[in-house]
N, C-alpha and C positions, 0 to 999 in steps of 0.2 A: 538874905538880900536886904539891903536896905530902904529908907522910905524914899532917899534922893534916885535911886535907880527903878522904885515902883512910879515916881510919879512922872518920869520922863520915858516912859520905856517907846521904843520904835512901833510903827504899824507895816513899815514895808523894809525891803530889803536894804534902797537907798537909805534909809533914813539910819539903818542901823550901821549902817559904813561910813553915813556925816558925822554920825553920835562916836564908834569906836575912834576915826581920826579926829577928833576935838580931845577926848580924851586918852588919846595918845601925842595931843600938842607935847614939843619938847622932846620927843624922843627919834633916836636916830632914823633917821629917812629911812633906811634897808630895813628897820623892824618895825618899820608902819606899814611898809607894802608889804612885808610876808605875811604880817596880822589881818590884816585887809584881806588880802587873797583867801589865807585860810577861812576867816570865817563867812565870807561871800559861797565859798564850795560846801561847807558845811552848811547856812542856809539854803541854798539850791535844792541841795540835797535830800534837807528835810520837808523842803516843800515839796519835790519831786515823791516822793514817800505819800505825803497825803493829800492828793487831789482833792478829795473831800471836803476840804479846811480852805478858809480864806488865808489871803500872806497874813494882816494880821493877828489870828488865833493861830499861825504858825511861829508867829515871830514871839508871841508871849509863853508858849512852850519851851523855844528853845530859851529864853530868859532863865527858863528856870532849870536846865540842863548846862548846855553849852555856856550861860553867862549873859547877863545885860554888859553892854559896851563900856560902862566904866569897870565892873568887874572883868571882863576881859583883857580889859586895857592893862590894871593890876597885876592878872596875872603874866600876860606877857612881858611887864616889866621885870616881876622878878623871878621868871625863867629864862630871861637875856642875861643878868646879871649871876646865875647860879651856873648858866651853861658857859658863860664868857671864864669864870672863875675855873672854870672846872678844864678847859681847853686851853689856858694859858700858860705856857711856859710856864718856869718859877724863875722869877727875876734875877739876875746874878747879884750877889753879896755886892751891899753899896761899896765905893771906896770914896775916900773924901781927897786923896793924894790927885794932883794932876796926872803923875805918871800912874794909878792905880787905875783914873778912868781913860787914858789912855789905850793903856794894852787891855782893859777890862772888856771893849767892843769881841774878843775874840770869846769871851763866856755865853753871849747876849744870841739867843737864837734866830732872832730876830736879823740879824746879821748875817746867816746863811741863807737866808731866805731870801733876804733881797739879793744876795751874788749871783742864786740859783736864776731866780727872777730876770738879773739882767742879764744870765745865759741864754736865758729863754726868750727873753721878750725879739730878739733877732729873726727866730722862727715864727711867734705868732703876729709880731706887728706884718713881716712880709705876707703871711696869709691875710691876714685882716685887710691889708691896704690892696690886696690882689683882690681878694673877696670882693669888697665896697667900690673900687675903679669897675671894674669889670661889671658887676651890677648895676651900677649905674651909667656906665659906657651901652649895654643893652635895654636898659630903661628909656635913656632915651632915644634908643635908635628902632625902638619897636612903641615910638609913643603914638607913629602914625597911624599904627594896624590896633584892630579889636584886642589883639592877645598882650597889648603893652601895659592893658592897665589892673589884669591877674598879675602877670609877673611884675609888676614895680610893690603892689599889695605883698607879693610872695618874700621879693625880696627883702623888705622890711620887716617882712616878719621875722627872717632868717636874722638881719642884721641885730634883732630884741634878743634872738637863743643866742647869739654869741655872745652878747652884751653879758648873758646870767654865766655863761661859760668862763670867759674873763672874768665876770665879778669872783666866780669860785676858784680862781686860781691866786689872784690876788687876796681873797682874804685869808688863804692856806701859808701862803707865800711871805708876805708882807703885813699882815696879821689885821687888816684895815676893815670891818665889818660890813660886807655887801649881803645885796637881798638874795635868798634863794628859791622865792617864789619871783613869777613875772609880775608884771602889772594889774591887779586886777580890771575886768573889765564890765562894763555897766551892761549885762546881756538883756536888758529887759528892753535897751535900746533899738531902733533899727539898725540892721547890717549896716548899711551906707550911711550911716549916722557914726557909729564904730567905724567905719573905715576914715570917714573925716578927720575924726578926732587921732589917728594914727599921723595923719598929715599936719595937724594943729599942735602936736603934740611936742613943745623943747626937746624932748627926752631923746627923741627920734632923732631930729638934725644932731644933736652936741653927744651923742653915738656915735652916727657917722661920723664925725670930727674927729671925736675920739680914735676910731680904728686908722683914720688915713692919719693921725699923727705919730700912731704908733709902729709905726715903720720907719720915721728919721730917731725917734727916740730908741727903739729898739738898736738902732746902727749904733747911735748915741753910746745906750747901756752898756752892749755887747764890745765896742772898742776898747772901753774905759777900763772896764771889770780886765778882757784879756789882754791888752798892752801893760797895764798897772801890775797884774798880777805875774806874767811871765814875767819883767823887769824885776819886781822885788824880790820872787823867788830865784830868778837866775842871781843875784845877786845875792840873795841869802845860801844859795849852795853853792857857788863856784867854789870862795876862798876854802872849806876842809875838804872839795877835790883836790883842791891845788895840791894842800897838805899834804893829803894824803897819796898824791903822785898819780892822780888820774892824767894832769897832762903835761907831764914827764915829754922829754922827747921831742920829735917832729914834726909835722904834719906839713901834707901838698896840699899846697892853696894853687887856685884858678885852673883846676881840670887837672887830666892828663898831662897836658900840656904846660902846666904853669910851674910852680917854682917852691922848694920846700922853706920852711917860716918856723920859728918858734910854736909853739901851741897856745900857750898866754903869755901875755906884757907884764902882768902884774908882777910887783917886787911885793917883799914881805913884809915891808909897812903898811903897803897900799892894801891889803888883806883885811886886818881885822876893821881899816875902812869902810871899804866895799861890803860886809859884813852887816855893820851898824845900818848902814845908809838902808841895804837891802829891809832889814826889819823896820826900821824906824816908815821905809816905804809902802812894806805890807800891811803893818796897822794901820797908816794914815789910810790906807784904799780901802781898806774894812770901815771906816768909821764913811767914810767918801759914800761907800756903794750901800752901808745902810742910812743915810740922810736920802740917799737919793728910791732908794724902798719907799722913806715916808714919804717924801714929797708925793711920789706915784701914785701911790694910795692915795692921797687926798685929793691930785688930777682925776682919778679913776671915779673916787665918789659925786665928787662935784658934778661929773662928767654923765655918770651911767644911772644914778639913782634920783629917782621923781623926787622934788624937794618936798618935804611932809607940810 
């Protein structure tokens, strides 16, 4: 250890969580608050272990174990960087051609993930925005009575696990680096001191915001991805049915009742048309629905993660 970490070292628990977030300035928001967390629990901890010990002759033990706050801080920098490297995709071979980075979005993982994403985000924005109305449609209709002001505490709490739920979906997803610990919290405070700061707290409303937005954005997602995608694919497989004589023949259009019709219009020029268009459609929707991954991702951070 060195002589800059012997001569600043903490005596309380706060101080050691001012000290690791000063020496974790610059680093992304999600991997200040899981550092934070963890070594708040691992403090606790060890003071829980030795009643006998003041927090300060606790806090200079763990220095010499667990880490002073700038060596902490170190190492959590380069085990972000060793574990990001090691979890990454391997990047598709550059190309420098337009048409190579064109069709090149279909190598890029990164590009499944957000299509998956915008599958998905239909199901969880509807939950989320069901969740947060409803909870708060009961918040305030029980703000009159004693039991309105657990459950509004409750439901916020609920609405923080989803928040880490969401963060861990998107960064699976969309590859955008959220926290996987909560927020740590200052337990040395009073309850109702901690519960303020739950109400004072940006993090809290522009959550909420978050989840009721993602119900028109999920609509959004989910349109785009399946209109775009059945369009380009039906039109990337019609023209070698046709070819190939799948619709040969007749078919009865409008019921029982209605009237038999050709099966397709298409002539044999208009083929390898239809054809082009259909690919040149599916790429452009892959390149579309992974712009719209990163965008999300950077909503979701700005949105759900304490700014460091």
């Amino acid at each position: 250890m060195n002589a800059t970490h012997h001569s600043s070292l903490p005596t309380s628990i706060p101080q050691y969580l001012a000290q690791l977030r000063a020496a974790l300035a610059g680093a992304d928001p999600a991997l200040v608050q899981d550092a934070l967390y963890d070594a708040e629990e691992y403090l606790r901890s060890e003071l829980a272990e030795h009643p006998d010990q003041s927090e300060a002759d606790v806090i200079a033990a763990v220095a010499g174990s667990y880490g002073a706050p700038g060596e902490v801080a170190d190492i959590y920098r380069d085990t972000e960087v060793r574990v990001q490297t090691a979890l990454r995709a391997p990047p598709p071979p550059p190309r420098h051609s337009a048409l190579g980075r064109f069709f090149g979005v279909a190598a890029d993982p990164r590009t499944y993930g957000a299509l998956f994403y915008s599958i998905l985000a239909l199901a969880t924005g509807t939950f989320y925005f069901t969740w947060v109305v409803t909870g708060i449609s009961l918040s305030l209709g029980l703000s009159v009575i004693i039991i309105g002001i657990p459950f509004v505490i409750l439901f916020l709490g609920s609405v923080r696990l989803l928040a880490l739920v969401e963060g861990r979906i998107v960064e699976v997803m969309l590859g955008e680096r959220m926290p996987r610990r909560p927020v740590y919290a200052a337990r040395e405070r009073p309850v109702l001191a901690r519960i303020g700061e739950m109400f004072t707290d940006p993090r809290t409303w522009t959550t909420l915001l978050y989840m009721l937005a993602m119900l028109p954005l999920g609509v959004v997602y989910f349109t785009l991805a399946v209109t775009l995608l059945a369009t380009s694919l039906g039109l990337v497989i019609a023209p070698p049915l046709v070819l190939l004589g799948a619709f040969d023949g007749w078919s009865l259009s409008g019921g029982w009742l209605g009237y038999w019709e050709p099966a397709t219009t298409l002539g044999a020029w208009e083929l390898p048309i239809a054809f082009a268009c259909g690919v040149v459609l599916l790429f452009a929707t892959l390149h579309l629905l992974r712009g719209i991954g990163r965008l999300h991702g950077q909503l979701a951070k700005h949105l759900l993660v304490q700014s460091a």
